[in-house]
C-alpha positions as CSV (number, residue, x, y, z in Angstrom):
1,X,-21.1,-41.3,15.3
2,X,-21.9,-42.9,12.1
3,X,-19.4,-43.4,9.0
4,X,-18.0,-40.5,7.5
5,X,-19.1,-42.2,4.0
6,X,-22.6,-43.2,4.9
7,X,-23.2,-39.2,5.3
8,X,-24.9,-37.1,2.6
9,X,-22.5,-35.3,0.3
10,X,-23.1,-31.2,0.8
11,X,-23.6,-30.3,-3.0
12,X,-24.6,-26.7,-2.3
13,X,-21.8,-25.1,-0.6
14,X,-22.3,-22.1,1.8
15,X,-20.3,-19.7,4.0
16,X,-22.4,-20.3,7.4
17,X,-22.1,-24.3,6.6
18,X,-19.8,-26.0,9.6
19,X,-17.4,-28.4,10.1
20,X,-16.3,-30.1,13.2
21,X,-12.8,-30.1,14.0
22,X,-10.0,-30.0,17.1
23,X,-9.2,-26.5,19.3
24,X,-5.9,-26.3,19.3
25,X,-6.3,-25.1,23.2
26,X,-7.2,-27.9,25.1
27,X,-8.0,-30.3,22.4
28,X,-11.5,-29.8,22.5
29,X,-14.4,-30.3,19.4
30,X,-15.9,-27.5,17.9
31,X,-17.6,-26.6,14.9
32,X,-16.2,-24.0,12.6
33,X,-18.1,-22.2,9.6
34,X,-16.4,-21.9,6.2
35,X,-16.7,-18.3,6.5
36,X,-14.9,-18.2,9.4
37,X,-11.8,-20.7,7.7
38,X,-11.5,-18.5,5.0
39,X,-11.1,-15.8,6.4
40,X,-8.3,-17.2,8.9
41,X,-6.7,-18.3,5.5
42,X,-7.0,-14.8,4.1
43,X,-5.3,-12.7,7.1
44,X,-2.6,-15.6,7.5
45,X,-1.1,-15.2,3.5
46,X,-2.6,-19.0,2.8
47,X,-3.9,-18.1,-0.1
48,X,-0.7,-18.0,-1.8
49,X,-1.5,-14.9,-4.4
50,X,2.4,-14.2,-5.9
51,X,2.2,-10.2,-6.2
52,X,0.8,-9.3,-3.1
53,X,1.1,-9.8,1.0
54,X,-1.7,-9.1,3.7
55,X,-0.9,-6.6,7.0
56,X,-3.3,-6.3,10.5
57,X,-3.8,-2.6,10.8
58,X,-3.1,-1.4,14.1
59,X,-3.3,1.7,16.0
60,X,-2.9,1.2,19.8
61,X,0.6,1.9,20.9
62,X,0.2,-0.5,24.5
63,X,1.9,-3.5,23.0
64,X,3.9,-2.6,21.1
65,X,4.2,-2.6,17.3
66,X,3.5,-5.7,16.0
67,X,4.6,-8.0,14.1
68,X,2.3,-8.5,10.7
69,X,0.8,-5.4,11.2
70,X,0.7,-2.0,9.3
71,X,1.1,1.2,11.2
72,X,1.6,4.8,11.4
73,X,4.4,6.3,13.1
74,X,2.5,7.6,15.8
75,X,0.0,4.5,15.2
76,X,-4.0,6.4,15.8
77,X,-5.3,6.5,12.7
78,X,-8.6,5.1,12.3
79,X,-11.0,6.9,10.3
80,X,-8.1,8.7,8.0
81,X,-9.0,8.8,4.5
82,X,-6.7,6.6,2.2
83,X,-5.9,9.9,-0.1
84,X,-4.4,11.6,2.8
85,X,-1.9,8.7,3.7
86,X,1.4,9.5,2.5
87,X,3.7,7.5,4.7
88,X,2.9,4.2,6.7
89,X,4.7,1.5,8.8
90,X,4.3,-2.1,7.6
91,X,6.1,-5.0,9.0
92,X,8.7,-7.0,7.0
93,X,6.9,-10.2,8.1
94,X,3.2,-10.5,6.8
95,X,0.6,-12.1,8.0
96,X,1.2,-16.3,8.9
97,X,4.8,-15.3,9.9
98,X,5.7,-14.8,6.1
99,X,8.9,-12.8,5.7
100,X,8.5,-10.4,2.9
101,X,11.8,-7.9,3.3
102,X,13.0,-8.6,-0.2
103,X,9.5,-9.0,-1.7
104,X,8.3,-5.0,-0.5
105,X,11.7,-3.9,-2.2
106,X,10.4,-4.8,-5.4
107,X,7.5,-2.3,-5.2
108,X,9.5,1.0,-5.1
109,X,8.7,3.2,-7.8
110,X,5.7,0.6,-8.6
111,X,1.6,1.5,-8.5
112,X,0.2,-0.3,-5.1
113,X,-3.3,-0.6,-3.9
114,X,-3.9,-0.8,-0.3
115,X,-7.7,-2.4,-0.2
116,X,-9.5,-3.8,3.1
117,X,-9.5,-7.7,2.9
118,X,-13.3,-7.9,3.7
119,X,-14.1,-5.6,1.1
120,X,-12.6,-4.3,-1.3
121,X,-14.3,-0.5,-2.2
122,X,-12.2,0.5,0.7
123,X,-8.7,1.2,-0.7
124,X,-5.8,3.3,-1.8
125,X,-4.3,3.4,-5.0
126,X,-0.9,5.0,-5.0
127,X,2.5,5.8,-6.5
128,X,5.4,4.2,-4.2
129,X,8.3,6.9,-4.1
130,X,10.0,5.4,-1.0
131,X,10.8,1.7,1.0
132,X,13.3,2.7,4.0
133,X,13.9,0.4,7.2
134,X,12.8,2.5,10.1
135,X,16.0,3.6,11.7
136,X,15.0,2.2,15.0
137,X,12.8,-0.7,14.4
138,X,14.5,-2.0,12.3
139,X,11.9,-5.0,11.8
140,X,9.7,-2.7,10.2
141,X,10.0,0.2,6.6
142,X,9.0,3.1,6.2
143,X,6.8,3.7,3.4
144,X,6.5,7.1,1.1
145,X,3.4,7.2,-1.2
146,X,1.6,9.6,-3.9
147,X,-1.9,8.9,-3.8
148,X,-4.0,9.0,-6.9
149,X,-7.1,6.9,-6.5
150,X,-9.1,5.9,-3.5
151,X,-12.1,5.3,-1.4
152,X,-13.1,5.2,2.1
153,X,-10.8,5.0,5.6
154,X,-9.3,3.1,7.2
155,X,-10.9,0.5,10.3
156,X,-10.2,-0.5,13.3
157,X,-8.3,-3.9,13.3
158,X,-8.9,-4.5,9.7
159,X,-6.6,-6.8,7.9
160,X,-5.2,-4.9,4.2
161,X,-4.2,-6.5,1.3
162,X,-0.6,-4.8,-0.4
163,X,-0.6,-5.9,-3.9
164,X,0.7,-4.2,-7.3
165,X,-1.7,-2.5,-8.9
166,X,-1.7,-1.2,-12.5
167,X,-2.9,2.8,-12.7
168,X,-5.1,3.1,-15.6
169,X,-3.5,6.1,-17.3
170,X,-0.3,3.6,-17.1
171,X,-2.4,0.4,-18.4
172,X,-3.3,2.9,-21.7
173,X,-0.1,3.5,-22.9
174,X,0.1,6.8,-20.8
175,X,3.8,8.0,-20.1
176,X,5.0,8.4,-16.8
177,X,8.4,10.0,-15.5
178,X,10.2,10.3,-12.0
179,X,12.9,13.2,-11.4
180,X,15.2,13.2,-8.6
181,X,16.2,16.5,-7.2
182,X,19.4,15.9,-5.7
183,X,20.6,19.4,-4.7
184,X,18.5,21.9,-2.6
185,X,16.8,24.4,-5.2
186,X,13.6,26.9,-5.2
187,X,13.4,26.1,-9.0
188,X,13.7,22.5,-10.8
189,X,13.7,22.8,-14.4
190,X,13.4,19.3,-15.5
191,X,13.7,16.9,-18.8
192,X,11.1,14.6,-18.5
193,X,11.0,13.8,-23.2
194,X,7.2,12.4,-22.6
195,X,5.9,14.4,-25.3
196,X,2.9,16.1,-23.3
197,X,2.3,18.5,-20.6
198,X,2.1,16.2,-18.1
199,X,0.5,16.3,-14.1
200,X,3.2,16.7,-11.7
201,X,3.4,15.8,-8.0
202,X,6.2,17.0,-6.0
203,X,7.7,15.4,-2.5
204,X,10.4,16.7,-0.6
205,X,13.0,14.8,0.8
206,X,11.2,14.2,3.8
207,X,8.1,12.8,1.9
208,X,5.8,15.7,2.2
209,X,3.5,16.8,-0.7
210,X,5.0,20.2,-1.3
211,X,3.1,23.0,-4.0
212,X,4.7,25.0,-6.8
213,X,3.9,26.8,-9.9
214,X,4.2,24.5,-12.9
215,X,5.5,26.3,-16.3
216,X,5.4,23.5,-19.7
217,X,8.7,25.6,-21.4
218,X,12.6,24.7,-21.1
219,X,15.5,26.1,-19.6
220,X,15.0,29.1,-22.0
221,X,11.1,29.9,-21.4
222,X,10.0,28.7,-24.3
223,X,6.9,26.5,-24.5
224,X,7.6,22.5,-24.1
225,X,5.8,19.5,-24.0
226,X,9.7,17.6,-22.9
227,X,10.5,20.2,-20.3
228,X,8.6,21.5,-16.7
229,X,9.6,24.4,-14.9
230,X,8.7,24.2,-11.3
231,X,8.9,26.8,-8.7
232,X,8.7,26.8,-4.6
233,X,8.7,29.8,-2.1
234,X,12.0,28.1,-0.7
235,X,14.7,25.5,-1.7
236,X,14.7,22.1,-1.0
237,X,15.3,18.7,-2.6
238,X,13.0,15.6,-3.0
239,X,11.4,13.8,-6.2
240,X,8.8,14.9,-9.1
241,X,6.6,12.8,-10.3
242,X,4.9,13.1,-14.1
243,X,2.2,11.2,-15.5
């Protein structure tokens, strides 16, 4: 092999160029192609982005869920639209062995967008109600989530990039409220002071989108653009959220 310096110098950059390097099994030579570096980079966390964490979907129950990997309950789930998810597994260690407990604590009540590492138009954009430790892996949370944006499903074996996301109506100036619904109760009347009639989405304290009627007046009927009126068909408590 000649000298390293007396090759020429690659000024045109591409994906399928290689490099030669060591196997870590075995020790033997082989040639890698950027592509194929970056994207072990991306689905490790190497790229070392502040506000966001990456998560290996998975869906087959056999081994076990793992660890770096976002899940559903019952894991399945290929093919499910990302405006239908409204609750998800995801491991407190990301992708590379990262530990990110404290870090997905910061995104309750926050705007997230779940988007598919190796493109992008496939994500979710939604309102974060809820980060709970599953009660019996207790390596993992539960998360609770209002959807308002998205496009496409979700893939088999796909990593997914967690990040903050900024909602549009929020980035304007728009107003936003959350109401917590403490006590069991077919009719919330609630105080929200945003100044508009404002779209509500309801969850009940088991994190299921739940309809109502929605009236724009206070406690005494009369029309409001501080106070909602919202009633169910039976009583139960959970969260509003107003936008």
């Amino acid at each position: 092999m000649a000298r390293i310096s007396t090759y020429i110098i690659d000024t045109a950059v591409s994906l399928l160029d290689k490099l030669i390097g060591t196997d870590e099994n075995g020790l033997g030579t082989k040639n890698f192609t950027v592509e194929s570096l970056a994207d072990v980079f991306g689905e490790n966390n190497k790229t070392n982005v502040a506000d966001q964490a990456i998560f290996k979907f998975q869906d087959i129950a056999s081994t076990g869920r793992k660890t770096g990997s976002i899940s559903f309950e019952s894991f399945g789930g290929v093919g499910t639209t990302f405006n239908s998810i409204t609750t998800f597994m995801v491991s407190k260690t990301a992708g590379g062995n990262k530990d990110v407990a404290n870090f997905l604590q910061l995104f309750i009540n926050k705007n997230i967008i779940l988007a598919e590492l190796d493109n992008v138009n496939n994500f979710g954009a939604y309102k974060v109600s809820g980060i709970i430790q599953h009660p019996t892996e207790t390596n993992f949370y539960n998360v609770t989530v209002v959807s308002y944006n998205s496009n496409g499903v979700i893939k088999k074996d796909k990593s997914y990039i967690f990040s903050e996301f900024t909602n549009p109506a929020d980035d304007s100036g728009d107003l936003h409220f959350t109401y917590d619904q403490v006590s069991a109760s077919s009719v919330w009347n609630i105080q929200h002071d945003l100044g508009k009639n404002p779209a509500v989405s309801v969850v009940d304290s088991g994190h299921n989108t739940v309809l109502g009627q929605i009236k724009y007046v206070d406690a005494n009927g009369v029309a409001s653009t501080n106070h909602v009126q919202i009633t169910f068909t039976a009583s139960f408590s959970g969260k509003a959220f107003l936008n």
